[in-house]
N, C-alpha and C positions, 0 to 999 in steps of 0.2 A: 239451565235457565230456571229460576224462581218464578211461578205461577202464583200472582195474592188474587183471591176472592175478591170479594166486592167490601165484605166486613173491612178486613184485613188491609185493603188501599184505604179506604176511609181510615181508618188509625191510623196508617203513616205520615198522611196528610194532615191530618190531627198535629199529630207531634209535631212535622214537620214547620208547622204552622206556631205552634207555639216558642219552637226552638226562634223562632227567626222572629219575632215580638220579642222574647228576651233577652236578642241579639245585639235587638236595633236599641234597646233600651241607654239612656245614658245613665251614668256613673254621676251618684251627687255631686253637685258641686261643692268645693271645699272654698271656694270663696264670693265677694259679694260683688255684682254689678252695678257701680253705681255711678250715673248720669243726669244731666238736669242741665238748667240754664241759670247763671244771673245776667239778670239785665242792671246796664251801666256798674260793670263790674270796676274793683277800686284795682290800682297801677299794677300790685303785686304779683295780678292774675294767677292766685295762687289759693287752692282751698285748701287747708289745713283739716285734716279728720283726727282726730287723739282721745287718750280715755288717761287722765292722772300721768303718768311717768310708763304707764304699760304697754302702750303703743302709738304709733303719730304714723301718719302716710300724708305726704302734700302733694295733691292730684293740679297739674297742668291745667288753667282754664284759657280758652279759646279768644282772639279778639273778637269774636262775638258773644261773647260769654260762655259757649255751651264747654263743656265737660265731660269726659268719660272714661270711667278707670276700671281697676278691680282690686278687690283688696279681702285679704286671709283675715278672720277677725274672731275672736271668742265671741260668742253670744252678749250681747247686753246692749246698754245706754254709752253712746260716743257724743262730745262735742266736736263741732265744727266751727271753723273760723274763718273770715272771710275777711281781711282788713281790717277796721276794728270792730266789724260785728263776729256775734255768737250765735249758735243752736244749738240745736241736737237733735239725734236721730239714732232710732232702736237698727240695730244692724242682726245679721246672721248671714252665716254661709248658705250660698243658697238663694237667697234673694236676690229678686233684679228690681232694685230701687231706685229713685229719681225725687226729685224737686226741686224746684223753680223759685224765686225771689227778686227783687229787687234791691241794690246795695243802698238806692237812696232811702229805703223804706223797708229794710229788712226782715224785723219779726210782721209788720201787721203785712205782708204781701208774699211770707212763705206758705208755700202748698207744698207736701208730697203725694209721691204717685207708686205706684208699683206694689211690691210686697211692703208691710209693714206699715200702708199708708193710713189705717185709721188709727192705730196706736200713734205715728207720730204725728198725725195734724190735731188727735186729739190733745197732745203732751204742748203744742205749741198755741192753741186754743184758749185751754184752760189757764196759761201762764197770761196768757195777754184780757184773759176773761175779769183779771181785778181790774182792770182799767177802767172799764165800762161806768163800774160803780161807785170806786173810790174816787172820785173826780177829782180835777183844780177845785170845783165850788167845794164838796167838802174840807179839802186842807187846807184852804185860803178862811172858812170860816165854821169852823168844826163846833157842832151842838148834840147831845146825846141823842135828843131825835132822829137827825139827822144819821148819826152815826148808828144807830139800831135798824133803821132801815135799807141803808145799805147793806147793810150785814145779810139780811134778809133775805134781799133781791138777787146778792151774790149766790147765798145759798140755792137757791131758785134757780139761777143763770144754770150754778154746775149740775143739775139735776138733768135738766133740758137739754146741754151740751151732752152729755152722757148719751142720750136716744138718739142723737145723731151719729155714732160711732159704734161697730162692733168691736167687742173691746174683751179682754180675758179679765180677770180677777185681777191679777196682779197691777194691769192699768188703773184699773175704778178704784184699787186700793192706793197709789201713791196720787193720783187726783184728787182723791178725797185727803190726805197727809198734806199736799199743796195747798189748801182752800183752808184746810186748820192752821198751818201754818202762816199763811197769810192776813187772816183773820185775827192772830192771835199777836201779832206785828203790828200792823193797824189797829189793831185798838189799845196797846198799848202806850203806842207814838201818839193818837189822837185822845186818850185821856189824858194823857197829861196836858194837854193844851188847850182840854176842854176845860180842865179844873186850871188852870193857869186863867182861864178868861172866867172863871167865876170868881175867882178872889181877886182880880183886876177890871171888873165891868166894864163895856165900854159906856164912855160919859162920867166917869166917876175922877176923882182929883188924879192927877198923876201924882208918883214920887219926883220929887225934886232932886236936883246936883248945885250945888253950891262951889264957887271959884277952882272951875276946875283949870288946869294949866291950859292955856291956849297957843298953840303950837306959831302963829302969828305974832304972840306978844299977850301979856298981861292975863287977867283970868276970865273966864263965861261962866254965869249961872242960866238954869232953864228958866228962870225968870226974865233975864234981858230979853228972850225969846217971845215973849208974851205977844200976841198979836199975829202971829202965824204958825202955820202947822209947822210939826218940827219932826223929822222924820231921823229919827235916831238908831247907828250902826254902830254894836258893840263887840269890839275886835280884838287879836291880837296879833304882833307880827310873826310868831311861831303859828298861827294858827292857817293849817294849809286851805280850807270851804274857805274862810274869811278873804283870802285872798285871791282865790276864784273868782271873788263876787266884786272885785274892783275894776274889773272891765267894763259889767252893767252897772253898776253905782256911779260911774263918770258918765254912761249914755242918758241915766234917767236924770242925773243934775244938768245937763246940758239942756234936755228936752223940756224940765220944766223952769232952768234960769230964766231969772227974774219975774219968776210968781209967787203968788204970798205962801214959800215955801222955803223951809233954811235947811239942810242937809248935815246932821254932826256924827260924827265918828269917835267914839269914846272910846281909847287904850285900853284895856287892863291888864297889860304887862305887866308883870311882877321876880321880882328876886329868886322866887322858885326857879322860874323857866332859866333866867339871864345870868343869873346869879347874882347880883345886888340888884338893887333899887337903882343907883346911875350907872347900869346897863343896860337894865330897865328901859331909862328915861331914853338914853342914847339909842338902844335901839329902834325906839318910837320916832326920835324925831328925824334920824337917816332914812328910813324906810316913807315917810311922808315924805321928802325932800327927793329921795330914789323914786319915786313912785308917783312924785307929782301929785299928791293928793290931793284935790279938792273938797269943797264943804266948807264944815267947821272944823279944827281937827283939837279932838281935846285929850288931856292922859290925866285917866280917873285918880282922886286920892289918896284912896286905898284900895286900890285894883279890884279883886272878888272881893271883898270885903267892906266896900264902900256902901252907904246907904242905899244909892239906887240901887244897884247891882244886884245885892239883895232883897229890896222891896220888890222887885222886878222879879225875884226868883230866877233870877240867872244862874245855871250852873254847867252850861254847855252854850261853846259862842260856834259864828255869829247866830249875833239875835237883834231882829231889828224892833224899833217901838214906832207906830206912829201917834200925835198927839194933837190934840187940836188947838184953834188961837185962845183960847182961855184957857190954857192948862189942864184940859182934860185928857183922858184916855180916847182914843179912837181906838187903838189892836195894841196890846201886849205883845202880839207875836206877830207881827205886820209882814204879809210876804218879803220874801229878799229881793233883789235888784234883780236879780237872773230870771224871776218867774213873772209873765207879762199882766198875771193877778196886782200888780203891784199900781204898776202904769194907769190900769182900770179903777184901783181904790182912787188913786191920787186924784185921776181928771174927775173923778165923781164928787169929789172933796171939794176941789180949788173951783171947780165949774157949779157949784149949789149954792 
């Protein structure tokens, strides 16, 4: 028989006590848990996780939307796909992460939760943070002032957004890359359209179009137009935006048919694209015929090249003009059909 002292049991107990802490201990985990819900999830019921061509896992979702998988993954930044929306989210083995969204309303009503959550609510934040600033009212009527201020306030937003989030370095360092890059987009896209509307003033003469072909018969100048606004779409049939916009461009002629408003569609197909001049023509006047076109439908005659086109500074379509009943300027660059800024100029027009 072994006799321990008093010292001597306290030390075995000791160890004994630490062996069995480092018993119960687990072994990292080598991969990630990750769960959440969407609500009114789309038919697929299928989350998509992927990073480029390196890895893809598509996680089962519930008919009540919930979710719960686990997934091996190198350290980094993954997207997510959810029918036809996207995100993303910082992953690592290890974490037990989660978050919630809704599919009718995707980025502005995702939250995550769990490990990793303030790097990625901060990442989907700061993405949705240009909104805020860049609004319709500025790109529906873009002015330096305007445009320096927001710039501003944006800067401001990400500063402020920042103290809400614990965040490493390498986070504050690609938010801040986003906010420069964003920035540097936007003002780009909006000088040229602010110097487009300084050498086009509103209220000053419009350029004019002279006999141009009339897809009905015979020829139209903007002059026969005289007495009503004239709301002008310049297109082409290779051109794929242009033809997006011919769904809302048939909703807004119907809404405002028969008000003092004419609706014209000006081609500028050309030989480049088609390869002649009457393939040109012939493509124009199938695709109005195919397409049911409404308005006026006209084919410019000298495509890019023709007086308006140029005076206008066209050199990327569509571009719509609107113009007033005395042949002035209203917008240069008049919202499209698709944006309800459109709607709001017009009834403010035909109703003053």
């Amino acid at each position: 028989m072994i006799n321990l002292n008093s010292y001597q049991m306290k030390k075995l107990l000791l160890l004994l006590c630490v062996f069995a802490i480092v018993s119960c201990q687990e072994e990292p985990k080598d991969y990630v848990t990750l769960s959440g819900k969407i609500s009114n999830p789309h038919e697929s019921k299928t989350l998509k996780v992927f990073k480029d061509k390196t890895y893809e896992k598509n996680i089962t979702i519930n008919d009540d939307g919930t979710f719960n998988d686990t997934l091996k993954v190198a350290e980094g930044d993954y997207s997510i796909r959810h029918g036809d929306e996207y995100g993303s989210i910082y992953l690592k083995n290890g974490f037990e992460s989660s978050f919630e969204t809704d599919y009718e309303d995707f980025d502005n009503t995702l939250v995550y939760k769990g490990d990793g959550a303030d790097k990625n609510n901060y990442s989907i934040k700061s993405y949705l943070l240009s909104g805020e600033y860049f609004d319709d009212a500025l790109f529906a009527n873009p002015n330096k002032a305007a445009l320096d201020k927001a710039i501003t306030s944006y800067k401001d937003g990400f500063k402020a957004l920042e103290k809400n989030y614990t965040l490493d370095s390498s986070s504050i360092a690609n938010g801040k890359k986003t906010m420069e890059g964003t920035i540097a987009s936007i003002e780009k896209y909006l000088s040229s359209k602010i110097a487009l509307r300084e050498a086009l003033p509103e209220g000053s003469p419009s350029p004019t179009f002279e006999n141009y072909v009339n897809h009905k018969g015979g020829t139209t100048s903007l002059s026969d137009l005289k007495g009503k606004y004239v709301y002008v779409d310049v297109w082409a049939t290779w051109c794929g935006p242009c033809k997006r916009e011919i769904p809302s461009l048939k909703k807004v002629e119907e809404q405002f048919h028969g008000q003092n408003i004419e609706f014209v569609s000006i081609s500028v197909d050309d030989a480049r694209r088609s390869g002649s001049d009457e393939k040109a023509f012939a493509a124009w006047k199938n695709m109005v015929n195919d397409k049911q076109l409404g308005g006026i439908q006209l084919f410019s005659d000298k495509a890019w090249q023709s007086d308006f086109v140029k005076s206008y500074k066209i050199n990327g379509i569509p571009r719509f003009i609107l113009i007033d009943p005395e042949g002035n300027i209203v917008s240069p660059d008049a919202p499209r059909p698709s944006n309800p800024a459109l709607v709001d100029l017009l009834k403010d027009k035909l109703n003053s």
